[in-house]
C-alpha positions as a Markdown table, in Angstrom:
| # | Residue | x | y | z |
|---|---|---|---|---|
| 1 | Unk | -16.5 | 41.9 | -54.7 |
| 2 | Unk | -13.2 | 42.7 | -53.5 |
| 3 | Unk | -12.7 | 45.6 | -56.0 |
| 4 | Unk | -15.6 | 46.8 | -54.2 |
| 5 | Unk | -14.2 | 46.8 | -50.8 |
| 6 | Unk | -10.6 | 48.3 | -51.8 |
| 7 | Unk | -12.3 | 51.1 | -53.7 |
| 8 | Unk | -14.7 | 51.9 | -50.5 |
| 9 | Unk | -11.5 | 51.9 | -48.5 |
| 10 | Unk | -9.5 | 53.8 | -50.7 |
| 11 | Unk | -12.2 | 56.8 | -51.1 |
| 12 | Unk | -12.9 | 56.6 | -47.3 |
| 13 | Unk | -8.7 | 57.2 | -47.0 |
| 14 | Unk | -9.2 | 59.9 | -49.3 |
| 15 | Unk | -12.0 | 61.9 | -47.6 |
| 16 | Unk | -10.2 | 61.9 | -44.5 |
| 17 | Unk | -6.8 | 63.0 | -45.6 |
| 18 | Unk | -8.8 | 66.2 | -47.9 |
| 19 | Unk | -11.1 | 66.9 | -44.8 |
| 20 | Unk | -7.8 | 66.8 | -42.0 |
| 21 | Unk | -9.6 | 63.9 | -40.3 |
| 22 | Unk | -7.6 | 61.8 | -38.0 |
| 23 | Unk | -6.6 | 58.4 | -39.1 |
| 24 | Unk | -5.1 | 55.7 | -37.1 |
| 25 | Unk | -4.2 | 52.3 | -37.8 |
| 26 | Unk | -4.0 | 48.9 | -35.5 |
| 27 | Unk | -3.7 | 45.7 | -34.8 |
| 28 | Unk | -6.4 | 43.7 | -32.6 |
| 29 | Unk | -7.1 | 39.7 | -30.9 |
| 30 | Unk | -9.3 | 38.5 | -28.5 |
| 31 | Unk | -11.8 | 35.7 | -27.8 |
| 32 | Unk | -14.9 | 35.4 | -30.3 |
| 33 | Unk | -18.0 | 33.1 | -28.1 |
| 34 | Unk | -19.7 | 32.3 | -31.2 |
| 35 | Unk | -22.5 | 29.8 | -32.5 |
| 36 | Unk | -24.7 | 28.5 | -35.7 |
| 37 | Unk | -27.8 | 29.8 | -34.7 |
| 38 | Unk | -30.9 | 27.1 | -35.8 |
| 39 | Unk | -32.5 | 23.8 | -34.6 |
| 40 | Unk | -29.9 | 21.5 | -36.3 |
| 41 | Unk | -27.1 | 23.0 | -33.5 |
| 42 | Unk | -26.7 | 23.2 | -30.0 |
| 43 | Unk | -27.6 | 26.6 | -28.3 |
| 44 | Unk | -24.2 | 26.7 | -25.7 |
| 45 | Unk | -21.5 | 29.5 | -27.0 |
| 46 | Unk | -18.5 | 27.9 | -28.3 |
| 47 | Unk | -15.3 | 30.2 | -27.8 |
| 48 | Unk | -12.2 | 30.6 | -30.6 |
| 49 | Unk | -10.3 | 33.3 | -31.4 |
| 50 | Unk | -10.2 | 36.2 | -33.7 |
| 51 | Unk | -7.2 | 38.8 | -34.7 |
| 52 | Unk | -6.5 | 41.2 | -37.5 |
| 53 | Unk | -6.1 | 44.5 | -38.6 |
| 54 | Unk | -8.1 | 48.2 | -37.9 |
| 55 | Unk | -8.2 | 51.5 | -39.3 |
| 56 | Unk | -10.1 | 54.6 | -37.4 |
| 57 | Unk | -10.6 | 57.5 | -40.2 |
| 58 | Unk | -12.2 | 60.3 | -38.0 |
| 59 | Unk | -14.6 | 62.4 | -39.5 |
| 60 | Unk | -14.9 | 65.2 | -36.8 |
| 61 | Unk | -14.6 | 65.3 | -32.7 |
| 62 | Unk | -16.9 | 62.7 | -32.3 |
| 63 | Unk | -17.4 | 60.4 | -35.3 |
| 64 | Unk | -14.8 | 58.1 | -37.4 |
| 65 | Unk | -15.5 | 55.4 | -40.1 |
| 66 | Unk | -13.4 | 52.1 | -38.5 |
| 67 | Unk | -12.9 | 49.3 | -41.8 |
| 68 | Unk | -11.3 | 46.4 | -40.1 |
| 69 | Unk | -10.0 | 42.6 | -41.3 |
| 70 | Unk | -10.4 | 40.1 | -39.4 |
| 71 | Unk | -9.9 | 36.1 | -38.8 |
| 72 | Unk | -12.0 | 35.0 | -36.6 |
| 73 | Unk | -13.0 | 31.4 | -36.1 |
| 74 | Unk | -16.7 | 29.8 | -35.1 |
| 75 | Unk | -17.5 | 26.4 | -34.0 |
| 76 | Unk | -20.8 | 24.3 | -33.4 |
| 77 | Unk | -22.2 | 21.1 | -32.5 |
| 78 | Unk | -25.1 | 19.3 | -33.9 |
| 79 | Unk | -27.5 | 18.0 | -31.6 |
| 80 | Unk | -29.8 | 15.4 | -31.6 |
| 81 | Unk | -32.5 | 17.0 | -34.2 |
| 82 | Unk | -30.1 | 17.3 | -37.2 |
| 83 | Unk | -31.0 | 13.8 | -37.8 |
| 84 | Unk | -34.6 | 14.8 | -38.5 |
| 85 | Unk | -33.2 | 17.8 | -40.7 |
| 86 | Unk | -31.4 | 15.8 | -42.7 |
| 87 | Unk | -32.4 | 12.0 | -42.4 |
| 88 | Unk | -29.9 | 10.4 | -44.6 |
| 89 | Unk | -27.0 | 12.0 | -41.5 |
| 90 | Unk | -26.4 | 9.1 | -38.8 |
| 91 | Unk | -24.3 | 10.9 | -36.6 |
| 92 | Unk | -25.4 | 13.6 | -34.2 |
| 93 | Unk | -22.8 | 15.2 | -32.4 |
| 94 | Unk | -20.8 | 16.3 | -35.5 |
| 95 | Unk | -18.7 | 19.6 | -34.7 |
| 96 | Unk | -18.8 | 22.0 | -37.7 |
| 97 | Unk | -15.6 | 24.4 | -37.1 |
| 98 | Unk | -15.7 | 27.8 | -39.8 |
| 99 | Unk | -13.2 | 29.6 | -40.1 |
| 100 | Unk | -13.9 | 33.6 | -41.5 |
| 101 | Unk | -12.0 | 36.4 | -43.1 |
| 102 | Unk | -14.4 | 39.1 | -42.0 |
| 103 | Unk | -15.0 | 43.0 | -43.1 |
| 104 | Unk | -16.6 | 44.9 | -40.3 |
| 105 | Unk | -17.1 | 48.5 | -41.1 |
| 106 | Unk | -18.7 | 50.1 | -38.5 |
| 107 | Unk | -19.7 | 53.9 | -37.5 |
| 108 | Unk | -18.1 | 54.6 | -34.3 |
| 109 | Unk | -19.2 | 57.4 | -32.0 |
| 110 | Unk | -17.7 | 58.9 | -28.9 |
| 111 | Unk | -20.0 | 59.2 | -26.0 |
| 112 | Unk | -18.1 | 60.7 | -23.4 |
| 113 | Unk | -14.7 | 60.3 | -22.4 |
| 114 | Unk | -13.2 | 57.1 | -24.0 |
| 115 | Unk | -16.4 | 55.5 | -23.8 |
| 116 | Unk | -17.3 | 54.6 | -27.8 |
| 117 | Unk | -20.8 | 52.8 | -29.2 |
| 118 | Unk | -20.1 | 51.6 | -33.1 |
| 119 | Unk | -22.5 | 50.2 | -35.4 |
| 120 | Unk | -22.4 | 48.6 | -39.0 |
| 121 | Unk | -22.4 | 45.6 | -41.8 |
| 122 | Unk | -19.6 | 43.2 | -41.6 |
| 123 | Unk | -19.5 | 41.0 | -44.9 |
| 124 | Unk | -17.9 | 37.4 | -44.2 |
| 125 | Unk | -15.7 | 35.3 | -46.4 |
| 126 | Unk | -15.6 | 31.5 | -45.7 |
| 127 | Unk | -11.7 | 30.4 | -45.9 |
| 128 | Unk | -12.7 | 26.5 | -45.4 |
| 129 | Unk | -15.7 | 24.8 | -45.7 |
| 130 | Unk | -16.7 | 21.7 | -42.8 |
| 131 | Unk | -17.1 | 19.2 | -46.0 |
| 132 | Unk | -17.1 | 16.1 | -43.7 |
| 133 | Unk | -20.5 | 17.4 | -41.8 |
| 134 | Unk | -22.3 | 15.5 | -44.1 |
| 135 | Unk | -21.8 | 11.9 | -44.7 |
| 136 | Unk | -21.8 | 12.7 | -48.6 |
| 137 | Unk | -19.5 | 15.4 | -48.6 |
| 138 | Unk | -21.6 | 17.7 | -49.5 |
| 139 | Unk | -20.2 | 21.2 | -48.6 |
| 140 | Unk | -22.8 | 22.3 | -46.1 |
| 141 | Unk | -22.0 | 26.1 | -45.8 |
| 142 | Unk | -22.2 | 28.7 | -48.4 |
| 143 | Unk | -18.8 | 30.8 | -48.9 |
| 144 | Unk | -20.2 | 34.1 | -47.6 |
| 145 | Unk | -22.0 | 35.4 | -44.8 |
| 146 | Unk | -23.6 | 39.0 | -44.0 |
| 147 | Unk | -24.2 | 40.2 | -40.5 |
| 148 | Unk | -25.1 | 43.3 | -38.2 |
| 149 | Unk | -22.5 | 44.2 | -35.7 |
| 150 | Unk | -23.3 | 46.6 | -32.8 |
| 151 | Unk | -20.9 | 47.2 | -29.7 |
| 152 | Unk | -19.2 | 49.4 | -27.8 |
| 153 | Unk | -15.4 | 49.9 | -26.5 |
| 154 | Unk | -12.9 | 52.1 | -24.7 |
| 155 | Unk | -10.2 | 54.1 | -26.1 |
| 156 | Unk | -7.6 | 55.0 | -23.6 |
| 157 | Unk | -4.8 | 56.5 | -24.9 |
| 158 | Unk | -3.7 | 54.3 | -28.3 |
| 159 | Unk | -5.3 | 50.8 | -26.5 |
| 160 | Unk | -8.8 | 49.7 | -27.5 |
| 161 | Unk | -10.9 | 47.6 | -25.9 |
| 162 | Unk | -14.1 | 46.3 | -27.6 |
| 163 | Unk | -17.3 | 44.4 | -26.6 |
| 164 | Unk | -19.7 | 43.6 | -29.3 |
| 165 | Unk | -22.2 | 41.2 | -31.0 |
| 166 | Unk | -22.4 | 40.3 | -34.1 |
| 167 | Unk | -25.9 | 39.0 | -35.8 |
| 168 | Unk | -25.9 | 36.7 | -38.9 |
| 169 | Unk | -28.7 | 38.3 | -41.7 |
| 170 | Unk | -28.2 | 35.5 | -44.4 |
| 171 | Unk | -29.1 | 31.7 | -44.2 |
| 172 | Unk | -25.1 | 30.1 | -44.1 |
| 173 | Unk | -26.2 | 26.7 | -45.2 |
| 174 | Unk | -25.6 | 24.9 | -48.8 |
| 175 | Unk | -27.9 | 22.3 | -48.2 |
| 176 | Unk | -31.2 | 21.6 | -48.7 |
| 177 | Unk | -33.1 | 21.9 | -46.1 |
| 178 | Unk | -36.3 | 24.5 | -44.1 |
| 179 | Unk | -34.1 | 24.8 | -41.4 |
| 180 | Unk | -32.2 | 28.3 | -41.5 |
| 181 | Unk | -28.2 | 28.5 | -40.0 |
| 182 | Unk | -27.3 | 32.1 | -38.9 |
| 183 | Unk | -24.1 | 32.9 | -37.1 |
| 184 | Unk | -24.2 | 34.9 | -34.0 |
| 185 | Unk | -20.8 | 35.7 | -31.7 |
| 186 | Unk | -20.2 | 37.9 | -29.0 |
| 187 | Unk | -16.8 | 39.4 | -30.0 |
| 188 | Unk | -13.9 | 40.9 | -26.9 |
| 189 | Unk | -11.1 | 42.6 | -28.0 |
| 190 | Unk | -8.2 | 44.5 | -27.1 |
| 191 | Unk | -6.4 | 46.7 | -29.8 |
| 192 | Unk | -3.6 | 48.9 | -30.2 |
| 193 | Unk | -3.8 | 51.6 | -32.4 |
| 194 | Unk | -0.2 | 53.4 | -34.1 |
């Protein structure tokens, strides 16, 4: 799966260099609101952090192709229902803390100005499972998570600021149970690009 992603980024690299594009790399951090979306978890936001890495390969005046890495982190709380989900669990304010190595790569378009809207599929890698959310140790998540990102951001001069929202597609959990765990985050950052 990773050859995939290297070759992807390598062609992309190599389409903008033999079409004159503009590239750009970066560095970005900010705060990542994120939660487990289903009824084993509390609704509320919880925030963390995320930081990483960015290209911007432009493919004309108004389009580039932006491949970032990133760490970002999301944390949840069971609430009182998980007990029901699972009935063997006694506990039910258990916080499950995931941390992510996530590939974003998005379709950014220039509106007007430095106004940007972006779009794409961000693929997630789980760097550490919450294997003491069960009382069994079972590992409750699964190692990789898919999602829809959609957001839009300012580029003003070689800063970038970013607002997005990221929307889990695949069921997270390793477990078996109905219930379905999805993440969801509302993502700010602020970039610099070199």
């Amino acid at each position: 799966m990773i050859n995939r992603y290297s070759t992807l980024i390598v062609t992309l690299l190599f389409l903008s260099f033999s079409a004159d594009a503009q590239f750009h790399i970066g560095v970005k951090a900010g705060v990542n609101a994120g939660k487990i979306d289903g009824k084993s978890f509390k609704e509320a936001f919880n925030y963390s952090y995320l930081l990483g890495g960015f290209a911007e390969i432009g493919l004309g005046d108004k389009v580039s192709i932006n491949p970032e890495v990133l760490f970002s982190q999301t944390t949840s709380t069971t609430d009182t229902s998980f007990t029901n989900t699972l009935p063997d669990f006694n506990n039910d304010q258990v916080k499950a803390k995931l941390n992510y190595l996530s590939v974003p790569i998005l379709v950014n378009l220039r509106l007007i100005g430095p106004l940007h809207i972006e779009a794409g599929p961000q693929f997630g890698i789980l760097m550490n499972k919450e294997k003491n959310l069960l009382e069994n140790g079972e590992q409750a998540f699964k190692k990789g998570d898919f999602s829809m990102v959609g957001g839009a951001g300012l580029n003003i001069s070689s800063f970038r600021l970013t607002a997005r929202y990221v929307i889990g597609l695949s069921d997270i959990k390793d477990v078996a149970v109905q219930d379905q765990w999805k993440n969801q985050a509302l993502q700010f950052s602020v970039g610099i690009a070199f």
